[in-house]
C-alpha positions as a Markdown table, in Angstrom:
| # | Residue | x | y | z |
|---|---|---|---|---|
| 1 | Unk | -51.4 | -28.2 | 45.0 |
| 2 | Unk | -47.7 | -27.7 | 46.5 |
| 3 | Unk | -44.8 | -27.4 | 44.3 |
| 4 | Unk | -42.5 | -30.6 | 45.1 |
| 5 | Unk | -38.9 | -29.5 | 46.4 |
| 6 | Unk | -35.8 | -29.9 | 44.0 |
| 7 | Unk | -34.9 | -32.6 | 46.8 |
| 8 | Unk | -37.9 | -34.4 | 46.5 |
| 9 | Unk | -38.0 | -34.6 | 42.7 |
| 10 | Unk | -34.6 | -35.7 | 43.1 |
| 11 | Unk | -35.4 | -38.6 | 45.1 |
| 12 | Unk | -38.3 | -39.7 | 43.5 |
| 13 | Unk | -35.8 | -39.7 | 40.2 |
| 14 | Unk | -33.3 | -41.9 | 41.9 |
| 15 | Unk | -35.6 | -44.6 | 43.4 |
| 16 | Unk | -37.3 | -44.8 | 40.2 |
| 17 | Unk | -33.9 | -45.5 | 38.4 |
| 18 | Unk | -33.2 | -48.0 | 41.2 |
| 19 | Unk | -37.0 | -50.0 | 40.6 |
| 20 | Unk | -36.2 | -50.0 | 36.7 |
| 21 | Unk | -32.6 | -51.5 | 36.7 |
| 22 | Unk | -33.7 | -53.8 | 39.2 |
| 23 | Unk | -36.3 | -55.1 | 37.2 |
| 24 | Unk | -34.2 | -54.8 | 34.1 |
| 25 | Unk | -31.5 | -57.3 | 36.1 |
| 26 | Unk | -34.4 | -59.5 | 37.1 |
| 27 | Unk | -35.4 | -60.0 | 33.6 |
| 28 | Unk | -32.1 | -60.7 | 32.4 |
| 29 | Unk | -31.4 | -63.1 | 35.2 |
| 30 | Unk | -34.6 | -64.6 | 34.3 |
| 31 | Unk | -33.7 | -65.2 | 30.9 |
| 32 | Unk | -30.4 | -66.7 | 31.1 |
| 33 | Unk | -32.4 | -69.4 | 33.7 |
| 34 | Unk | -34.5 | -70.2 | 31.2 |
| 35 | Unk | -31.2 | -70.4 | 28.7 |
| 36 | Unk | -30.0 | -72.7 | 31.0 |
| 37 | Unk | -32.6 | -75.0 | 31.6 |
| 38 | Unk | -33.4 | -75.1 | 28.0 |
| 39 | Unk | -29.5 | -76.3 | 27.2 |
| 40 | Unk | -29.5 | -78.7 | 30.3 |
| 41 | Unk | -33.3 | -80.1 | 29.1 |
| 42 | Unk | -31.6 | -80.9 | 25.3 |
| 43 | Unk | -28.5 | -82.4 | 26.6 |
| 44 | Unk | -30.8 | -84.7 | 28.9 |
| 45 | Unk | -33.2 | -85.6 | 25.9 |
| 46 | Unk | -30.1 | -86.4 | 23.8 |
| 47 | Unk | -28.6 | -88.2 | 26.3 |
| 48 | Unk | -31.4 | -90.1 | 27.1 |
| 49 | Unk | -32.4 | -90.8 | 23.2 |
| 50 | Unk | -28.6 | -92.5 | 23.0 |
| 51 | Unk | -28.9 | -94.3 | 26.0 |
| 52 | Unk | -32.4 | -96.1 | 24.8 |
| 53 | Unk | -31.9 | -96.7 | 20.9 |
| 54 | Unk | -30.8 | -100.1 | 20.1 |
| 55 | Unk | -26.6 | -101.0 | 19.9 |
| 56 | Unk | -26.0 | -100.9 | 16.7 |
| 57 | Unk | -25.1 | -104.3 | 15.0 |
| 58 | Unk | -22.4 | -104.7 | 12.4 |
């Protein structure tokens, strides 16, 4: 078995770091999507539970 250059060690260092924060942005992009759609889904229920209760008589 060959010993791996400094360069190569190097390398394999930086595209590792590059995979990792990628997926690390992915995830966090993910999660504010889900954020989102979860804030936009309640303002639509609410919206929707106003719209279709009775007027109120007085």
């Amino acid at each position: 078995m060959r010993r791996r250059s400094l360069s190569e060690v190097i390398g394999a260092v930086i595209v590792l770091a590059v995979v990792v924060l990628a997926a690390l942005s992915l995830l966090r992009l993910g999660s504010q999507v889900v954020l989102y759609a979860e804030r936009v889904s309640s303002s639509q229920f609410a919206r929707e539970a106003q719209m279709s209760s009775p007027p109120e008589m007085s």
